[in-house]
N, C-alpha and C positions, 0 to 999 in steps of 0.2 A: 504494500500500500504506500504510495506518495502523499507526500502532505503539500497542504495548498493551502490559497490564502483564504480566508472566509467570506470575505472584503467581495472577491473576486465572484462568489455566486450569490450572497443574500448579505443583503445589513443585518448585523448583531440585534438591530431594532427588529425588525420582520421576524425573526425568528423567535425573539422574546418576545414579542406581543404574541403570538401562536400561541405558544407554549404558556403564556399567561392565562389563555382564554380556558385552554385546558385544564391548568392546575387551582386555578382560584376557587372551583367548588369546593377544592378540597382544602383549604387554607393554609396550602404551600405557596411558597417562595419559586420563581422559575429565575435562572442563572443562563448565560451564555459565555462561553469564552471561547478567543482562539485559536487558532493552531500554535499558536506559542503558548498556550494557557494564560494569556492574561485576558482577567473579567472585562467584560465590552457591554454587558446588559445584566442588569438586577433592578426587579419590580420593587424588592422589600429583603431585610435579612430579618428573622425569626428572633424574637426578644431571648430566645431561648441561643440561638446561638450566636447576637451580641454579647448576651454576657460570658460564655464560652472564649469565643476570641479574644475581649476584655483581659482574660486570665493567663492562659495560655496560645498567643497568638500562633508559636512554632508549631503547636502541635497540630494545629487549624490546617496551616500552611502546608506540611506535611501529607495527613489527610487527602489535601487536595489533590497534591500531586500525586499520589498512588491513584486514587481515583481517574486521573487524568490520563496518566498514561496505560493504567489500566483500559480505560475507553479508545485508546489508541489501538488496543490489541484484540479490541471485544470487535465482531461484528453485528451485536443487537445492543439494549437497549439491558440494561442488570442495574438490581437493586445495592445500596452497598451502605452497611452501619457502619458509620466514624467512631472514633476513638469515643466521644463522648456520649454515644448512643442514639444520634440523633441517623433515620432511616433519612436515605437520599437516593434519589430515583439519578440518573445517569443516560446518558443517550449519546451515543459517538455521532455528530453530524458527518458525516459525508457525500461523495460526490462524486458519480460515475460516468466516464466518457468511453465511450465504447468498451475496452476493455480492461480500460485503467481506472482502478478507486482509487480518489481521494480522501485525507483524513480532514478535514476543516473546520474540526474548534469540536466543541462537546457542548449537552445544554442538561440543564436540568436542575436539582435545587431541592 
C-alpha cells in the first residue's frame, strides 16, 4: 500500500462532517487525521478524555500512534481500547486507482 496525501482526494472537513452525521446519535467525538497523522478535523474531545490528556499527555500520544499505524496495516474498519479505557472506533481512509491502494489519513474518535 502507498501512502498519499489526503488533501489530494477529500478535505479533512468533508470527511468529518460525514463521519459527524454518523457518530452524533451516538454521543461520540468523530476525528480525522492525515497521512502523516497529524489531526486536520475534530467536532469535540470527550470531557472524559480532556481530563485524560490533562494528566498524562505521553500516554494519549502514544495511544494514538499505535492506533494509527495500526490502521495503516488494517484493511477494515476495528475497534481499539486505549490505555485509559476509553472504546475508539478506527477506520483507515483510503484510496484506490486501479490497482494501486492508497493509505490517506484515518478517521474516527
Amino acid at each position: 500500500m502507498k501512502v498519499d496525501k489526503l488533501d489530494k482526494y477529500f478535505t479533512p472537513e468533508e470527511v468529518g462532517r460525514l463521519l459527524e452525521n454518523f457518530v452524533s446519535q451516538l454521543g461520540a467525538s468523530s476525528m480525522v487525521w492525515d497521512e502523516r497523522g497529524k489531526l486536520r478535523f475534530a467536532d469535540f474531545v470527550t470531557p472524559y478524555c480532556e481530563t485524560i490528556y490533562s494528566k498524562v499527555p505521553q500516554r494519549c500520544e502514544e495511544d494514538r500512534r499505535i492506533r494509527f499505524e495500526k490502521a495503516k496495516k488494517r484493511k477494515k474498519p476495528f475497534l481499539h481500547t486505549c490505555f485509559a479505557g476509553k472504546l475508539n472506533f478506527v477506520i483507515p481512509l483510503k484510496f484506490y486507482s486501479g490497482k494501486d491502494e492508497f493509505f490517506i489519513g484515518v478517521a474516527g474518535g
